[in-house]
C-alpha positions, 0 to 999 in steps of 0.5 A, spaced: 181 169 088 186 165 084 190 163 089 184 160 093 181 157 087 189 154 086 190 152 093 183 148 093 184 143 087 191 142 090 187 140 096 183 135 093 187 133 088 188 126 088 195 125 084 197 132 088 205 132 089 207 132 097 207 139 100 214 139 104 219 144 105 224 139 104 224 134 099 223 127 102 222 129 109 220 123 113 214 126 118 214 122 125 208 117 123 211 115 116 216 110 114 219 108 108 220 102 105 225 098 106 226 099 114 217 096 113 222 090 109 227 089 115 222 090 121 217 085 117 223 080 116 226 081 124 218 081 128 213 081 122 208 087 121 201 088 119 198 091 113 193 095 113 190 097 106 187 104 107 184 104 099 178 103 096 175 096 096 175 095 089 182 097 090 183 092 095 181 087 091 184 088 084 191 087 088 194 088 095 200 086 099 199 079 101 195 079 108 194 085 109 187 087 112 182 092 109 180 098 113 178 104 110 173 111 110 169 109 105 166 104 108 164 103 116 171 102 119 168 099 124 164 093 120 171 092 117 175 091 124 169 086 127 170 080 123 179 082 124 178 084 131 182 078 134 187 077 129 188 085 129 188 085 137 192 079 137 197 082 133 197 089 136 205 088 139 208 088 131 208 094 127 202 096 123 204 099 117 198 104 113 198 104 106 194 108 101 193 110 093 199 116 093 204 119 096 199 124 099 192 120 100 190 122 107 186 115 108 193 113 111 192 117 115 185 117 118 185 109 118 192 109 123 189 115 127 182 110 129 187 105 130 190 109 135 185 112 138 180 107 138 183 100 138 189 102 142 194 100 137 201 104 139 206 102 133 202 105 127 206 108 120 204 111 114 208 107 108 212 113 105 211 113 098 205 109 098 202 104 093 207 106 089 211 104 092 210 098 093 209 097 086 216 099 085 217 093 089 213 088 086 209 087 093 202 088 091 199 081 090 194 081 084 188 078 085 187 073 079 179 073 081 177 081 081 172 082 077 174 088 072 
């Protein structure tokens, strides 16, 4: 029964640890950070953010797109529905609050399954990575 209960709270966790056999494993969907940069200064990409809209408005990484589960997934494409299909050539890169946030992961599956998007990433790392960088654009006007 411990080891039920132990297993359930590191699902639920949100600061979980990644669960990999071999530390700093690339999955096939993730990308890391620098090869998003590189791509970004060859062709461009498209920043999805999969957080939370509070978060979202706090700080996010310049143009990215607000699309997340929290909220109707759906009534947040309508209004980028263009400029997503528009786009759908470039790489989109899906980004979350951790390492093992799966709101990445959902985010990037709708827009596979459902807008057609083939070239769908999940940025390794996270916000927290983009921290580290120094990417994410503070909102001067969030309320807090």
């Amino acid at each position: 029964m411990v080891a039920l209960s132990g297993w359930a709270m590191y699902q639920w966790h949100p600061d979980r640890p990644a669960f990999y056999l071999v530390p700093n494993q690339l999955r096939d969907d993730e990308v890391l950070l620098e090869k998003v940069l590189e791509w970004e200064a060859d062709q461009g990409v498209v920043w999805i953010d999969a957080r939370s809209r509070a978060n979202y408005d706090q700080s996010h990484v310049e143009g990215a797109y607000l699309l997340n589960e929290i909220e109707d997934f759906y009534s947040l494409l309508e209004p980028i529905w263009a400029k997503i299909q528009n786009s759908a050539d470039l790489p989109f890169i899906v980004y979350c609050s951790s390492e093992t946030c799966l709101a990445s992961r959902k985010v990037a599956k709708k827009l596979q399954e459902t807008v057609g998007i083939s070239e769908v990433y999940i940025l390794k790392g996270g916000e927290s990575a983009l921290l580290e960088r120094g990417l994410l654009k503070i909102n001067s006007t969030s309320s807090n």
